[in-house]
C-alpha positions in Angstrom: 0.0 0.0 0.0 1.1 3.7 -0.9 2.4 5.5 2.3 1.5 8.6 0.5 -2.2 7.7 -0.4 -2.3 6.3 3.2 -1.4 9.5 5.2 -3.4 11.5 2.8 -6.7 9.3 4.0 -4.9 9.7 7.8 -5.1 13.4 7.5 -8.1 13.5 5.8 -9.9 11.5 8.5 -8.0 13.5 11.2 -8.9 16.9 9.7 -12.9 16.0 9.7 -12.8 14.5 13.0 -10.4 16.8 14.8 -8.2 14.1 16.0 -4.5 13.2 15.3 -4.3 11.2 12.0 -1.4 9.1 13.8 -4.3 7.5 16.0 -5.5 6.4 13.0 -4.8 3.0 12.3 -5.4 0.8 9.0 -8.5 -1.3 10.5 -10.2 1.2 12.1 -13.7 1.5 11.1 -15.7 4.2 10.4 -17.6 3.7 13.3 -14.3 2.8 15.4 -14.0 6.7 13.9 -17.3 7.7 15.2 -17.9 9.1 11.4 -21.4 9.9 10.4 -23.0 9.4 7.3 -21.8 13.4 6.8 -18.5 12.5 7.6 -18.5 10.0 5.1 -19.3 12.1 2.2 -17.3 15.4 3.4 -14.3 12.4 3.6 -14.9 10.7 -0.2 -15.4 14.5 -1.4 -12.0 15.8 0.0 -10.0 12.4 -1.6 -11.6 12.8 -4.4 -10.5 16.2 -5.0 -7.5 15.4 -3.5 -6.6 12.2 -5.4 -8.2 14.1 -8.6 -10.6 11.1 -9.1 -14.3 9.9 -8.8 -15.3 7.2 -5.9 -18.8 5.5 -7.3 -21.6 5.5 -4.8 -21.4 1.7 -5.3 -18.4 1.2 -4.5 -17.9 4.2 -1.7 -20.8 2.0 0.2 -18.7 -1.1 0.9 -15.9 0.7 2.4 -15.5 0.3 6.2 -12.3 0.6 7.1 -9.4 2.9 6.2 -7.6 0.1 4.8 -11.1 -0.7 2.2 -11.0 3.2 1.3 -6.6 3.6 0.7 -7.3 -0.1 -1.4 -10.2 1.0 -3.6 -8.2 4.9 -4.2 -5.1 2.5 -5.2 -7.3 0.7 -7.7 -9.3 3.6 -9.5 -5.7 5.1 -9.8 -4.9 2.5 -11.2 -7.9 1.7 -13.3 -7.3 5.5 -13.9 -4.0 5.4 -15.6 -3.6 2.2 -17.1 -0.5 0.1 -17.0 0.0 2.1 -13.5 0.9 -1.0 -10.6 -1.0 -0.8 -8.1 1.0 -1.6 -5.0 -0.3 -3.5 -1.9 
């Protein structure tokens, strides 16, 4: 997994809940998180701008932990420039 696509969902996470992204571990879950539904979508709206890509509704849904969300950004990276490797 990217370190860089990984502290950019950290500080993401850490910016909407106020707390420090290094608490934030790989396996926590959104509710471990205490995010909201609002949370949710203020957090997929802020990677996508940051990551300069779309996440689908579908897809956004069966994300629950921060490991799910850094996995599917490394795949519609990749799906988004083709013959990219997506690293695990």
């Amino acid at each position: 997994m990217s370190d860089q696509i990984i502290g950019t969902v950290r500080t993401s996470i850490g910016k909407i809940k106020k707390i420090a992204p290094g608490t934030i571990r790989l396996d926590s879950t959104f509710e471990e998180l205490k995010m909201d539904s609002l949370d949710g979508l203020d957090l997929f709206f802020e990677l996508e701008e940051a990551f300069d890509l779309t996440i689908p509704d579908e897809r956004a849904r069966s994300l629950h932990t921060v490991r799910d969300i850094v996995g599917e950004i490394e795949k519609l990276l990749a799906e988004c420039r083709p013959g990219a490797p997506v690293q695990n």
